[in-house]
Structure formats: structure tokens, C-alpha cells
C-alpha positions in Angstrom: 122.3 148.1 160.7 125.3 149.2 163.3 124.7 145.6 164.7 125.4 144.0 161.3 128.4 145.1 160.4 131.0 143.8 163.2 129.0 140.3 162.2 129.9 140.9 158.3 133.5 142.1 159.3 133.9 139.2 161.7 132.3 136.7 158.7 134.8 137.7 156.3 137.9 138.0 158.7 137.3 134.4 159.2 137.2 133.5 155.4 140.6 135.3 155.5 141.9 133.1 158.1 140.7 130.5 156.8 141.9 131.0 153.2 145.6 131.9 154.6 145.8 128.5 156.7 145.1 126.6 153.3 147.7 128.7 151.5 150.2 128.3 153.7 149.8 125.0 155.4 149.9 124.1 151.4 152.9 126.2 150.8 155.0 125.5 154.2 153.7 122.0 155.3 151.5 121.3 158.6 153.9 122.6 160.8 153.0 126.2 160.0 152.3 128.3 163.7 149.3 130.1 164.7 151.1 133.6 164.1 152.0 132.2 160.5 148.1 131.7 159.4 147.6 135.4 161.5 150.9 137.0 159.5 149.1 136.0 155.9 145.6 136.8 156.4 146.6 140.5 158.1 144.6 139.7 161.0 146.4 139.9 164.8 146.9 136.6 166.4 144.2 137.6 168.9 141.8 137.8 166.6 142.1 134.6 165.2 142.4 133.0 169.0 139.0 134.8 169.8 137.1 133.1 166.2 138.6 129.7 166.2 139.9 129.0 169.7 143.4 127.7 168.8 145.5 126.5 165.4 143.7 123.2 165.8 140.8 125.2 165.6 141.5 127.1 162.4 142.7 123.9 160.9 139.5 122.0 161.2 137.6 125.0 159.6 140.2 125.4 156.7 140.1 121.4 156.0 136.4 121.7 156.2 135.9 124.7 153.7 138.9 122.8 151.5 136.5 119.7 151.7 133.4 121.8 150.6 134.8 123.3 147.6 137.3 121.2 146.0 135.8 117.8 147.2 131.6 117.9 147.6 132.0 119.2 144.1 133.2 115.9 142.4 130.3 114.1 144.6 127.7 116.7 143.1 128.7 116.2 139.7 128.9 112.6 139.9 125.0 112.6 140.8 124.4 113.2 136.4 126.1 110.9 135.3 124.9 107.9 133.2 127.0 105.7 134.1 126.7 105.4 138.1 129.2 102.4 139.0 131.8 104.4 137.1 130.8 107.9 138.4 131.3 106.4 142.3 134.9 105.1 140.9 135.8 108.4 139.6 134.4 110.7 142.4 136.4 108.6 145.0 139.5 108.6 143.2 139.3 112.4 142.3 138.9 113.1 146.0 141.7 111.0 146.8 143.7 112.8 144.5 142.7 116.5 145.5 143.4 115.8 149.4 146.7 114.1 148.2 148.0 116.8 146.7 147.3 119.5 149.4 150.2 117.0 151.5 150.4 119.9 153.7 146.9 120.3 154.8 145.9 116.8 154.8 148.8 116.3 156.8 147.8 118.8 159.7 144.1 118.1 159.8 144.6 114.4 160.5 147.5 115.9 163.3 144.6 118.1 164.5 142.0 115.6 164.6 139.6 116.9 161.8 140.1 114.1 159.2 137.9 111.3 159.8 135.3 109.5 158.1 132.3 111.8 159.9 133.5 114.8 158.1 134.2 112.5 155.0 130.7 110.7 155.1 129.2 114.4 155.4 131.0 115.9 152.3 130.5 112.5 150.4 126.6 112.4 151.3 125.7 113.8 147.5 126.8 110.1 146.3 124.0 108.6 148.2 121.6 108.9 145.2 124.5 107.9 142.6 125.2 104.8 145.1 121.7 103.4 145.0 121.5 103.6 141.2 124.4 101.6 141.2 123.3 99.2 143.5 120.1 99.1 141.3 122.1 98.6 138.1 124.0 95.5 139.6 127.0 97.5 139.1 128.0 97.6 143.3 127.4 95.6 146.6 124.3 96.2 148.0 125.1 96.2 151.6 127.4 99.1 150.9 126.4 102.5 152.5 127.6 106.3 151.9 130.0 105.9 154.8 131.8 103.0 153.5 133.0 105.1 150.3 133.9 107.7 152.6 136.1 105.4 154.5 137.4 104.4 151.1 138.9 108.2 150.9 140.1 107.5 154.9 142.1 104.5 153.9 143.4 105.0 150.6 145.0 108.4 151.9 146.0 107.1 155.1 148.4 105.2 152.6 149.9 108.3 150.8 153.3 109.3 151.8 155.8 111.7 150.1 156.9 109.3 147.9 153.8 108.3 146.6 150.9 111.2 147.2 148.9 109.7 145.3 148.1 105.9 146.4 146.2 104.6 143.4 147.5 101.0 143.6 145.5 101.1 147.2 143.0 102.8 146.3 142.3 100.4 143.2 142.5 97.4 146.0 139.5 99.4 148.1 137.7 99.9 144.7 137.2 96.2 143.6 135.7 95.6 146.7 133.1 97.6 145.9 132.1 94.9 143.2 128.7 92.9 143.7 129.7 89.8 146.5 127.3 87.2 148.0 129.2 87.7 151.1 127.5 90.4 153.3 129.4 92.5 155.2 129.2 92.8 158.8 127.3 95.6 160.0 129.2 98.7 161.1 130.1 99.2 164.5 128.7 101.8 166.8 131.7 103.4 167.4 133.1 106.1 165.7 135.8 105.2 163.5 139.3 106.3 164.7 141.0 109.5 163.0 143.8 108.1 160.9 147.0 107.2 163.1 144.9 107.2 166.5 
């Protein structure tokens, strides 16, 4: 019991810091210090150097627990739906628009290295199932895989800009190519795809 608790304190010290970065990197913009994220959780800069290393660190676990519960979501619920052409269409474009208009934290995760089409593809993995009923239905390519939608998300945003958070005109340009083609696409390459900007 005595060893439990420091592991529940430490457990829910790191939600805090985690749930201050996305608060503030959205408030403040992804220039936000180390001390900042420490200042609004009420945890000592120490602290958070000893859970997550450095502000890279608690960037990549705040854009990772922002992509399980705002973006896996939209994947999950897309998984009912009759309609499973449609249902990819409106899952990417909801994501698209959620990571848009966190401008702050999608700005500092693709600084810090943590958005790229791995963490994407492992968020976007529920649409796997909805993908192959549309690919049964006629209603998408069939050479397309899970990791192609999630570099979908990669390239639309890597449009967005201040201006225009929201980049739908790209993002409708990635979407028709997701219509049924006699032209096969290459196969992907070994190589990890670069974060956006690299």
C-alpha cells in the first residue's frame, strides 16, 4: 500500500502537467517555457524535468493525450456508421479541424517533433475497419491503407496558417483522391515520413 501511493501521486501529477501544457500552449501559443506548464499545473519545475525529461518531453505527452481524447474519438464513432465512404470524409476533416483550432499546440508539437504521421496512423487505426467497408462498397481506392488517411491529416494541416486554420480547400484536394482510380499507387516507402517542416 505505502508503495502505491507515490506511483498514484506521480500518475496524477503528470495528468496535471499534462493538462496545463494543453491549456496554456492553447492560451499563450507554442512558445510557452517549461516554468510556464510547471507555474499552471502547481507542480515545481523539477518535478516535471524528473517525469518528462524536458518541454519537448511534456509536449509530446500533452499532443498525445490531446490526440486520444479529442481525435481517436471521431475515428471510433465513425466505425457505426452506415455510410462508410462518408464516415472516412467526415472523420478526416473533423480531425483536421480539432488540431487546427488548438494553433498553439499543433504548432509546438510539430516544433518538438511529435506530430508525424506514426502518431497520426496510431490514433487513426479505429478507421481501419470503416476503410475496408468502403473499399468493399466501391466507395474508395483499394490500394489505400490506414496510414495514407493519416497522412491526409499531416498534409492538410501542414497547410493551415493563421489566416486560414482551417485548410478545407486542401483538404477537399486530398479528399478526392481518395476516390476509386485504375491507377495504383506506388507502394509506400520504408522510410518514415518526415515530421512536417523537416
Amino acid at each position: 500500500m505505502h508503495e502505491q501511493r507515490p506511483r498514484a501521486d506521480a500518475l496524477r501529477n503528470a495528468d496535471k502537467i499534462v493538462r496545463a501544457a494543453i491549456a496554456v500552449l492553447r492560451e499563450r501559443g507554442p512558445e510557452v517555457s517549461l516554468e510556464e506548464i510547471a507555474r499552471q499545473a502547481g507542480i515545481g519545475s523539477a518535478t516535471v524535468y524528473r517525469r518528462f525529461g524536458d518541454r519537448d518531453g511534456v509536449i509530446r505527452a500533452a499532443f498525445q493525450t490531446y490526440f486520444a481524447e479529442e481525435v481517436e474519438p471521431l475515428a471510433l464513432a465513425a466505425r457505426d456508421a452506415a455510410d462508410a465512404g462518408g464516415a472516412l470524409a467526415e472523420a478526416l476533416t473533423a480531425a483536421v479541424d480539432t488540431l487546427a483550432a488548438h494553433a498553439g499546440l499543433l504548432k509546438a508539437a510539430r516544433q518538438s517533433g511529435a506530430f508525424t504521421v506514426d502518431i497520426a496512423e496510431r490514433f487513426m487505426g479505429p478507421l481501419g475497419a470503416v476503410l475496408t467497408r468502403a473499399q468493399e462498397a466501391g466507395q474508395v481506392r483499394a490500394d489505400l491503407r490506414v496510414r495514407d488517411l493519416a497522412a491526409i491529416i499531416v498534409m492538410a494541416l501542414a497547410t493551415a496558417h493563421s489566416g486560414d486554420p482551417a485548410p478545407r480547400r486542401y483538404l477537399a484536394l486530398l479528399l478526392s483522391s481518395l476516390r476509386p482510380s485504375d491507377d495504383l499507387l506506388p507502394e509506400p516507402s520504408g522510410h518514415p515520413l518526415l515530421k512536417p517542416g523537416a
